[in-house]
C-alpha positions in Angstrom: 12.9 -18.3 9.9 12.7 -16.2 13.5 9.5 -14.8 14.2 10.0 -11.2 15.4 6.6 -10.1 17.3 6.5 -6.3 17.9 4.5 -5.4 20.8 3.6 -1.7 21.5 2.2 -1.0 25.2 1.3 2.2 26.8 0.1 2.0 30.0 -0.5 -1.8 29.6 -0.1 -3.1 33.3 -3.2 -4.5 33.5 -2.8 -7.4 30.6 0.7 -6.9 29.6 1.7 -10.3 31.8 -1.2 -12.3 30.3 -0.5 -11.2 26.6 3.3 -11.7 26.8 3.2 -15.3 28.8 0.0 -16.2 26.6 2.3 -15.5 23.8 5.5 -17.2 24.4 4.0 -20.2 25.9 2.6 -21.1 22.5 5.0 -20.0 20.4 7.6 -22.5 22.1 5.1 -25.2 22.3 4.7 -24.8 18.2 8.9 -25.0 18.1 8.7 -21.3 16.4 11.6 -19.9 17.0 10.9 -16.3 18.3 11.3 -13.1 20.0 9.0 -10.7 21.8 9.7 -7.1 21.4 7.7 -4.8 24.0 8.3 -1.5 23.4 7.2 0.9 26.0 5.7 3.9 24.7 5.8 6.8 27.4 4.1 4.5 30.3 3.1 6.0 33.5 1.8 3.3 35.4 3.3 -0.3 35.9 4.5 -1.4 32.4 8.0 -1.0 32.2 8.1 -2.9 35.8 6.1 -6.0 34.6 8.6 -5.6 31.9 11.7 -6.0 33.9 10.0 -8.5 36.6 9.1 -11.0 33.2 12.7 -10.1 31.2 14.2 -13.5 33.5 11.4 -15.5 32.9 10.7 -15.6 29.7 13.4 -16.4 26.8 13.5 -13.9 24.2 12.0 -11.3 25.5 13.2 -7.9 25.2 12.4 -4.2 26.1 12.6 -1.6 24.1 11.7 2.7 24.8 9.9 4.3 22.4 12.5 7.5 22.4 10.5 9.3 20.0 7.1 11.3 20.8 4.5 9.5 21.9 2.3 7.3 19.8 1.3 3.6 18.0 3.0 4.5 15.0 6.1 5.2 16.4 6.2 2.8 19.3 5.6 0.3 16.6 8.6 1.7 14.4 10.6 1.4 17.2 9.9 -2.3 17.8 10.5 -3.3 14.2 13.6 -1.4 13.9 14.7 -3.3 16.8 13.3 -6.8 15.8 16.1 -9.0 14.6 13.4 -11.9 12.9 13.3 -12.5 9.0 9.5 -11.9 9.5 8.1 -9.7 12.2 4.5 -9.3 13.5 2.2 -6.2 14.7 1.0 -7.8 17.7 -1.7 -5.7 20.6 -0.8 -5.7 24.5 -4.6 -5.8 25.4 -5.1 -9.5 24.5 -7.0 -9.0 21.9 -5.1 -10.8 19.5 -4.8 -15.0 19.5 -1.3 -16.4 20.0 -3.0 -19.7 18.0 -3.7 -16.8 15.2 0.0 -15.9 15.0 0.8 -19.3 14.4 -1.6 -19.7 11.8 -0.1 -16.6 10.4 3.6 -18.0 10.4 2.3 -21.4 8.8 0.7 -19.5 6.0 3.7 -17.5 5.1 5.8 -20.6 5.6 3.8 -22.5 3.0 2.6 -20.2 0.8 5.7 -18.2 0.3 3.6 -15.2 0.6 5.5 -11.7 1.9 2.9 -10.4 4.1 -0.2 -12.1 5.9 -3.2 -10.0 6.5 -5.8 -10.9 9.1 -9.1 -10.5 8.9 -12.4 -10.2 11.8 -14.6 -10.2 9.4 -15.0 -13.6 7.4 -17.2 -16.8 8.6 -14.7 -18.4 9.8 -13.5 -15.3 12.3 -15.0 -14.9 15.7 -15.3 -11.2 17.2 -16.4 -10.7 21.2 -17.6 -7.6 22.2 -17.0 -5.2 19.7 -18.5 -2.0 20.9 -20.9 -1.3 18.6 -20.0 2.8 17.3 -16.4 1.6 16.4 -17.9 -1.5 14.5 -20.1 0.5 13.0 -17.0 3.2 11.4 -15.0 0.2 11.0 -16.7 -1.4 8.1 -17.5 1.8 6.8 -14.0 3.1 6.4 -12.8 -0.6 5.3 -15.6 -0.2 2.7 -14.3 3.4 1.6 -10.8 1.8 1.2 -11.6 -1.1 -0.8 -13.5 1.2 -3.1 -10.6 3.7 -3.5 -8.0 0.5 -4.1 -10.1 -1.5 -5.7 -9.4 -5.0 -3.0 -11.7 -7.6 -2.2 -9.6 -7.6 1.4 -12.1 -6.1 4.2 -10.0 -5.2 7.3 -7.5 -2.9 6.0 -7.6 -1.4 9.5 -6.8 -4.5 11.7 -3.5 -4.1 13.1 -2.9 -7.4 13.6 -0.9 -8.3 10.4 2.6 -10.1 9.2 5.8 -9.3 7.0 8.9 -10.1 5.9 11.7 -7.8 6.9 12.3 -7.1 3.4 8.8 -6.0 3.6 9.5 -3.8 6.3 12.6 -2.2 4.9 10.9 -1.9 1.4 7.7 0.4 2.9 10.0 3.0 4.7 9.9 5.8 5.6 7.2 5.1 7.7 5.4 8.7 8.1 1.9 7.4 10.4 2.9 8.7 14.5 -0.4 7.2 15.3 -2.8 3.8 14.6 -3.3 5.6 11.0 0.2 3.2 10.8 -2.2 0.4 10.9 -3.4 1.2 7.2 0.3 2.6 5.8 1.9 -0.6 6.2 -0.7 -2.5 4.2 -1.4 -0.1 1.6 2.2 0.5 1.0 2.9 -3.5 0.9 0.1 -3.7 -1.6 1.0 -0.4 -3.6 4.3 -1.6 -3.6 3.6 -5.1 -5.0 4.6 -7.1 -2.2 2.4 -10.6 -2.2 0.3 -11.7 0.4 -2.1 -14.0 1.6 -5.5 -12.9 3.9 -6.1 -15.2 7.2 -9.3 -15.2 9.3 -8.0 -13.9 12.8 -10.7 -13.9 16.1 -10.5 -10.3 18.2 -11.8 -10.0 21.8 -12.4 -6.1 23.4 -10.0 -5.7 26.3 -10.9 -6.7 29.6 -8.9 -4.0 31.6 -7.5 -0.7 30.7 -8.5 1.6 28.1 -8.5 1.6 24.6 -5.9 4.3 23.0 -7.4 4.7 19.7 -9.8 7.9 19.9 -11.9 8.4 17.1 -12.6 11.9 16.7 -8.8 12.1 16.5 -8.0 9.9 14.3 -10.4 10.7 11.2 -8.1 13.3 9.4 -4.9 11.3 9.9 -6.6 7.8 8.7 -7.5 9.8 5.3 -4.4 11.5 4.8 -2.7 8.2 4.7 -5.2 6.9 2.5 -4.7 9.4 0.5 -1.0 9.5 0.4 -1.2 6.1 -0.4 -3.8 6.2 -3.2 -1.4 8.4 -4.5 1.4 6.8 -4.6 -0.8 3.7 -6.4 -1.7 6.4 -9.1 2.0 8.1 -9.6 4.3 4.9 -9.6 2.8 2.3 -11.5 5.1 0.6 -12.6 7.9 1.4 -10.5 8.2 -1.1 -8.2 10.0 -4.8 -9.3 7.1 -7.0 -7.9 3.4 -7.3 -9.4 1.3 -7.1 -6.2 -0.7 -10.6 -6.0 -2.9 -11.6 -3.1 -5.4 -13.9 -1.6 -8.8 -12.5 -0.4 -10.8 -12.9 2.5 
């Protein structure tokens, strides 16, 4: 099975070439076969410069434009619409995501036959550097509220970091989040929707250069109307779906 790992970068020039060469380096040395899918989303600085200096280097890499309006949402949609793999991967440009967890990630869906794999930060056996401490604090609190609403004994809802299969992907459209709210649709639909999947402890480190997009004062409205949507969807189409939803927990 080709891995597919969608990349979104705004103004990334500062870690895109680590991420990327970090990436592809152990990917091949694993014998995954793979491609890397940068989509750049509205850049103004170096990005889509780095990505045209590394395009000859590396195998399997491609660029993609985000020719929608700006955003993490669509950028992603953009990348996964584009990603040819039978499973495709939500993967950040800031390094804070483990090429050794990716693998881990593919293994697990390999041998389990699950359809998605979920990460999680927040296990004994995860490792988390420099989280700043505000965005910690909502974090838990907002993967405590969804847990509650959906009833799931998974706690990081919210890490982007996740797996599927492309039937996964083609079974959760339309994708409506523009924004990181995306990083809660595609779950929450996957699990409304009965796909099964398996939960894998993944490390996160806080970027070292650049800055982070997600703001949270923007974000609070648009993460609970997807919630929202969502829960509704789990409340209005039992039933509906062909799969039973079945999954490991953290």
């Amino acid at each position: 099975m080709k891995l597919s790992v969608v990349i979104p970068a705004h103004n990334e020039e500062g870690c895109l070439e680590g991420t990327v060469r970090a990436l592809s380096k152990t990917l091949a040395a694993e014998g995954i076969e793979h491609e890397i899918v940068v989509v750049d989303d509205h850049s103004k600085d170096g990005t889509a410069r780095i990505l045209e200096e590394l395009k000859p280097q590396i195998p399997g890499l491609r660029a993609v434009q985000n020719d929608s309006s700006p955003g993490f949402g669509r950028a992603v949609e953009a990348g996964l619409k584009a990603a040819t793999g039978g499973a495709m991967a939500v993967y950040m440009a800031d390094a804070s995501d483990a090429p050794e967890d990716l693998v881990r990630f593919f293994r697990t869906m390999e041998k389990e036959g699950v359809d998605c794999v979920f990460g999680t930060r927040f296990s004994p056996e995860s490792k988390v550097v420099d989280y700043p401490w505000l965005k910690l604090r909502i974090n838990r609190a907002a993967n405590a509220f969804i847990r509650i609403l959906f009833g799931l004994r998974y706690n990081d809802v919210t890490n982007a970091f996740k797996l599927y299969r492309r039937h996964v992907v083609e079974g959760v459209q339309p994708i409506l989040s523009p924004h990181f709210n995306l990083t809660v649709e595609l779950p929450l639909k996957a699990i409304v929707r009965g796909y099964s999947y398996a939960v894998v402890p993944n490390s996160w480190t806080n970027r070292k250069t650049g800055e982070s997009k997600l703001k949270i004062k923007e974000m609070g409205s648009r993460y609970l109307f997807i919630v929202l949507y969502c829960l509704i969807e789990k409340w209005l189409s039992r039933g509906d779906y062909v799969k039973k939803a079945r999954g490991a927990s953290a």
